[in-house]
C-alpha positions in Angstrom: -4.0 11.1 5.2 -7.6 12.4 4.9 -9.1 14.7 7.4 -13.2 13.1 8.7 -16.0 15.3 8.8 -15.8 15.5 12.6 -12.5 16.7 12.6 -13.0 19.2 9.7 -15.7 20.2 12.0 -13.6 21.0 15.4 -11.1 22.8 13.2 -13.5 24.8 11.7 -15.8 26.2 14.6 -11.9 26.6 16.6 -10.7 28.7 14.6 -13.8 30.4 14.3 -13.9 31.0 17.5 -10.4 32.1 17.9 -10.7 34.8 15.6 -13.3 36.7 17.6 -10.7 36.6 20.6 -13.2 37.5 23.1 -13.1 35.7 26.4 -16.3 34.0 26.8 -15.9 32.5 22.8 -12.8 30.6 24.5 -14.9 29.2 27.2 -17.1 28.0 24.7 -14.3 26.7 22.9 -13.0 24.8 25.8 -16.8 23.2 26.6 -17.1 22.0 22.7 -13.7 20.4 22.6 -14.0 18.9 25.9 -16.8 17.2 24.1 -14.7 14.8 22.3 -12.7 12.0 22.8 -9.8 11.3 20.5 -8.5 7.2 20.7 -6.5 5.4 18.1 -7.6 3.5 15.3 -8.8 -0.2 16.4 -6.4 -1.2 13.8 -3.4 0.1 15.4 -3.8 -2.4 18.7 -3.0 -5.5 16.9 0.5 -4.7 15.8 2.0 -3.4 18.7 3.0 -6.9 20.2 4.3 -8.2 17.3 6.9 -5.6 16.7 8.7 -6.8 19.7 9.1 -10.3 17.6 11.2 -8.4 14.9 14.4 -9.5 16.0 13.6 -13.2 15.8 11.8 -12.8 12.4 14.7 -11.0 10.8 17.3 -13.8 12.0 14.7 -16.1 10.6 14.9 -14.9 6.9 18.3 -14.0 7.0 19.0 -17.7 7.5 16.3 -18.7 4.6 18.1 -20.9 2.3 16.0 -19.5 -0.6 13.9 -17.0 -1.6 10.2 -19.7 -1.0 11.5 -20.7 2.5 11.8 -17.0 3.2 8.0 -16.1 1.6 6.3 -18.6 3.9 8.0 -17.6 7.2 6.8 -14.1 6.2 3.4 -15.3 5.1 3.3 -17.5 8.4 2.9 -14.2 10.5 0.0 -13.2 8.4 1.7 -9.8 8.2 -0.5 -6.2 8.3 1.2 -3.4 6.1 2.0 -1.6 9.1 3.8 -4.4 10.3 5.5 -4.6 7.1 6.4 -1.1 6.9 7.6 -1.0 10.5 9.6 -4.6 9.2 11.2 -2.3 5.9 12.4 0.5 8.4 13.7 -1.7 10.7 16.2 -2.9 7.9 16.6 0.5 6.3 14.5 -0.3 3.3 12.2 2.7 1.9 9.0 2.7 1.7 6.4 4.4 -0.3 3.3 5.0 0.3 1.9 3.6 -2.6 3.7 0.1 -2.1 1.3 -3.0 -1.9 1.5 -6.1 0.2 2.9 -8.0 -1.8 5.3 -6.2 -3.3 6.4 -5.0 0.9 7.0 -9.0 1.1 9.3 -8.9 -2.1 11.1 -6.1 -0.9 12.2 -7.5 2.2 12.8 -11.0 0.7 14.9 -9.0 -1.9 17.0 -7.3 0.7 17.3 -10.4 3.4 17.9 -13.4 1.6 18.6 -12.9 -2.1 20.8 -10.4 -2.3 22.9 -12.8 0.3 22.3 -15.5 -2.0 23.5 -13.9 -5.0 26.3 -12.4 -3.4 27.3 -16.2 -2.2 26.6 -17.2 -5.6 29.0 -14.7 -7.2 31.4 -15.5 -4.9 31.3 -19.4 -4.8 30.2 -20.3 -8.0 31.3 -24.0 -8.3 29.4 -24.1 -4.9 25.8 -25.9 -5.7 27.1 -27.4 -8.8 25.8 -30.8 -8.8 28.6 -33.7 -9.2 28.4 -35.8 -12.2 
């Protein structure tokens, strides 16, 4: 995470300021920080909600019957990758930083639905076995 001019700003006149120690310097200090406001990203607002709907989406996918059926429930919510992300913790997936989109949704398809299907698979095999 990058630090903005502004901030590099505040945190270099502070701690200018702090090292001369002397009273009136932390008045000042106090006047210029007062100065600014700090508020969350716009971003950040539209996920909030939507994490309350976890629940619902992971019963959702776990019931997927394959691994397409799955990919367009996901796609459906037009996921961020915050909400992603939040999605991968939620089911005790990692996450790195560097990890795309895409590859977020493959993850979690991965985890929910074909590893259960595989795992069915394994041990069922004669189960989707067309009859002749």
């Amino acid at each position: 995470m990058g630090i903005d001019k502004i901030s590099a700003d505040i945190l270099s006149r502070t701690t200018q300021i702090l090292r001369s120690g002397s009273e009136s310097d932390i008045k000042r200090l106090r006047q210029y920080l007062a100065k600014f406001k700090i508020e969350k990203p716009e971003g950040s607002k539209g996920d909030e909600g939507r994490f309350q709907d976890f629940p619902q989406l992971l019963q959702a996918l776990r019931n997927s019957s394959s691994s397409n059926e799955a990919m367009e429930l996901l796609n459906a919510q037009n996921p961020s990758k915050g909400y992603l992300v939040q999605l991968s913790k939620e089911i005790g997936l990692p996450v790195a930083k560097s990890d795309r989109l895409e590859h977020l949704k493959s993850k979690i398809i991965h985890e929910l639905v074909e590893a259960r299907l595989n795992s069915e698979a394994i041990r069922n095999p004669n189960s989707k076995q067309n009859p002749k």
